[in-house]
C-alpha positions, 0 to 999 in steps of 0.5 A: 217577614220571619227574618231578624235584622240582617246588616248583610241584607241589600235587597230587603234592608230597611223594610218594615212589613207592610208599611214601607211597600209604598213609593214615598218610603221607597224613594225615601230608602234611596229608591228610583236613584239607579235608574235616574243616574243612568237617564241624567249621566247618559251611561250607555247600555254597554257601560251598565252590561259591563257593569252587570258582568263585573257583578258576578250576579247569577240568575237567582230562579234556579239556573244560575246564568250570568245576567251580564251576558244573558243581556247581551244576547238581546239584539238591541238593533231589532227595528221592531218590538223587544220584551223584558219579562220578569219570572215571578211563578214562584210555584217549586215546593219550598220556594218562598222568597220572591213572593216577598220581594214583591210583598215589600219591595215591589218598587226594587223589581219595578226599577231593576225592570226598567233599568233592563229595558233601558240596557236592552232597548225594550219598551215593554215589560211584563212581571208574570205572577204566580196565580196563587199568590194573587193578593201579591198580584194586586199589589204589584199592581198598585205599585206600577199606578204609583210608579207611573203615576211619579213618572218612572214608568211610561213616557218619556220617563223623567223627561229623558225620552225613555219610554217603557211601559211595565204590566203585570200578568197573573197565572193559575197556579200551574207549576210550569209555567216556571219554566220561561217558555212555557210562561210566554205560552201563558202570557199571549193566552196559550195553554202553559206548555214548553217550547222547543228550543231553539230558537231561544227566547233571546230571538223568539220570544213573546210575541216572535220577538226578542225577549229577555226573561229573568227571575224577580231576585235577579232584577231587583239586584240591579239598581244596587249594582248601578249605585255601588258598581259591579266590583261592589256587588262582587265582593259581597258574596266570592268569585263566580257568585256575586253579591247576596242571596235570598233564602227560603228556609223551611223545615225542622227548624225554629226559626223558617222564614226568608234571610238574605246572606251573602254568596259563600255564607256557611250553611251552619251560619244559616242553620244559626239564623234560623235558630237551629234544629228545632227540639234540638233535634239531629240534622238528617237532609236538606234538600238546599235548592227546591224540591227538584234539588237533589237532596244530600246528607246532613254531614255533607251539606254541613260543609257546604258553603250557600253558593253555586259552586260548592252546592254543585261540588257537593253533588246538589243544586243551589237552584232557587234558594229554597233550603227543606231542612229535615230531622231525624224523625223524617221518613225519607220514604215518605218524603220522597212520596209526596214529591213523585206526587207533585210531580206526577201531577204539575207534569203538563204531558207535553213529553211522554217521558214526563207523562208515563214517567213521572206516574211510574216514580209516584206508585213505585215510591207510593207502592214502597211506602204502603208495604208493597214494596218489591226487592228490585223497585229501587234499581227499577226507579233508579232507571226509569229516573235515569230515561226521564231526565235529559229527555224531554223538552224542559227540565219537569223530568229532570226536576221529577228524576234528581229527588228519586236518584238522590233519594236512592243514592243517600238513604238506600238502606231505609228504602230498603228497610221499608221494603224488607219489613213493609214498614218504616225505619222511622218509628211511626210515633217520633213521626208524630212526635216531629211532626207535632213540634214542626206545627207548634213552631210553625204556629208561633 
């Protein structure tokens, strides 16, 4: 782990790397402590659904929904089988911090998942795990044997007569298979692509049955909401965003790495964690929410707060949590590039939209880069952005559009100095020079 000691932190407070992954050290940090309150107190799933909704606790893989009242969709009276799944795809350029969740703390998600199971009448459960972190896949599953092996997951969960069973499926590294529905696709061993809705997961889910999907931050909050109750767990962060929140910075700066700071925390506290700008260099952009966040300024999101609401004000998305920091030897041209790429290449082609469109941002935004850049390409992409998001059936054209019109937006005129001159605004060598430095750091 690249973050310091944080006294803030509640999700990855007293870990220390891989020696304290294992259920002895977890039961030893207070761990299994939730879900035996509720088993042996008999707190009802409405009384922890109340709980969940004082807690202002948002879901933490992008779209920010109330978890309280996403559990309160599940029809708990359904006679057949319901499903808990937790979203751990963790596929979106920047985006890192789930990854150690279950690195060094996978008991946290395994407990948060049986609490859920517990609220929403669910005997099985399924953590679907990017395939290209497969080393993390395998840990996980070592940590469900322990789990099952101590009696919290399985049977008759601490002679409670609570039974739920929880499993571990890996994907191949497509990057829509984040989204829920495609996800669900993948586990019952379709091809990965995203389904119409409605009917919404919540009614038809896997398998046709009811399911309930969250992000693998968003369960391992849980069992510090059920110790400390909900109002607890607002007070961390502000109002409308509870608690506290992984971040995944990279970037231009000395200290990348995953931090876990309370909702509201100014960005340049943030900045200051990670050591500031590397080579002291100006700030220029932050993408502050994944690569499909549209970026803003370095002014402007100086006077962000890290939290929802003033992310949105701002003109941007606090989605994932994964901060891209960027310096002013970045070639906003060339950024832009390499996302259109991206992409162009994980669109699943579902959607003609997606399939054309995504290909058309790529070579106009590759056409401007390489000097053959046209006067009227940037309204051209700005257009052919604007008749791709919000028409197609999940949000890849929404994500493939937001970087290319807030590209544009922001930092017009070096679109247009590349298009004018057929080269850069950013010198080529402070390109390599900022580059140079960013690998040095990022060695050390």
């Amino acid at each position: 782990m690249n973050a310091p000691e944080n006294p803030q932190a509640i999700l990855l407070a007293g870990l220390d790397g891989d020696n304290t992954w294992g259920i002895e050290h977890y039961i030893k940090r207070g761990g299994y402590s939730a879900l035996r309150k509720i088993l042996e107190s008999g707190m009802t799933p409405e009384q922890i659904i109340a709980e969940v909704k004082k807690s202002d606790l948002r879901g933490r893989g992008g779209a920010g929904f109330p978890t309280g009242l996403k559990w309160s969709f599940m029809p708990r009276q359904f006679p057949m089988d319901k499903y808990v799944v937790c979203n751990s795809d963790e596929g979106e350029p920047g985006t890192f911090k789930d990854r150690d969740l279950l690195r060094y703390n996978p008991h946290l998600v395994i407990e948060g998942m049986a609490i859920a199971g517990y609220v929403m009448g669910c005997t099985r459960g399924y953590n679907y795990i990017h395939g290209e972190i497969f080393s993390l896949y395998q840990r996980f599953e070592e940590a469900l044997a322990e789990a099952r092996a101590a009696g919290f997951i399985g049977k008759n969960i601490l002679g409670k007569g609570f039974d739920f069973d929880l499993f571990a499926h890996h994907g191949w590294g497509a990057y829509i298979c984040g989204e829920e529905t495609a996800l669900l696709e993948s586990i019952e061993g379709k091809k990965g692509q995203p389904r119409f809705k409605p009917p919404f997961p919540a009614s038809h889910g896997l398998y046709g049955k009811p399911t309930t999907i969250n992000n693998t931050e968003t369960f391992a909050a849980i069992p510090w909401i059920i110790n400390n109750g909900g109002e607890a767990f607002q007070a961390l962060g502000k109002p409308n965003n509870g608690g506290t929140k992984i971040f995944s910075v990279s970037g231009h700066v000395n200290r990348p790495g995953v931090y876990e700071i309370p909702l509201g925390t100014p960005f340049s506290t943030l900045l200051e964690m990670c050591g500031g700008m590397r080579g002291g260099r100006k700030l220029k952009a932050v993408i502050p929410g994944g690569s499909s966040a549209p970026v803003l300024p370095g002014d402007i999101m100086m006077d962000c707060t890290m939290d929802y609401d003033s992310i949105s004000k701002a003109g941007s998305m606090l989605g994932s949590g994964a901060v891209i920091v960027m310096d002013e030897t970045t070639c906003m041209v060339k950024s832009l590039e390499r996302l259109s790429y991206f992409y162009h290449e994980e669109s699943c082609g579902q959607c003609t939209p997606c399939r054309e469109g995504t290909g058309w941002l790529y070579r106009m935004v590759h056409r401007i880069e390489h000097g053959q850049g046209r006067p009227d390409d940037l309204d051209t992409l700005d257009n052919v952005a604007s008749n791709i998001a919000g028409r197609t059936i999940c949000a890849l054209g929404d994500a493939a559009a937001f970087p290319v019109k807030s590209f544009i937006k922001h930092f017009r005129s070096e679109f247009e100095y590349h298009v004018e001159h057929k080269h850069c605004l950013v010198p080529v060598d402070v390109q390599r020079e900022g580059s140079r430095i960013y690998v040095e750091h990022a060695a050390c």
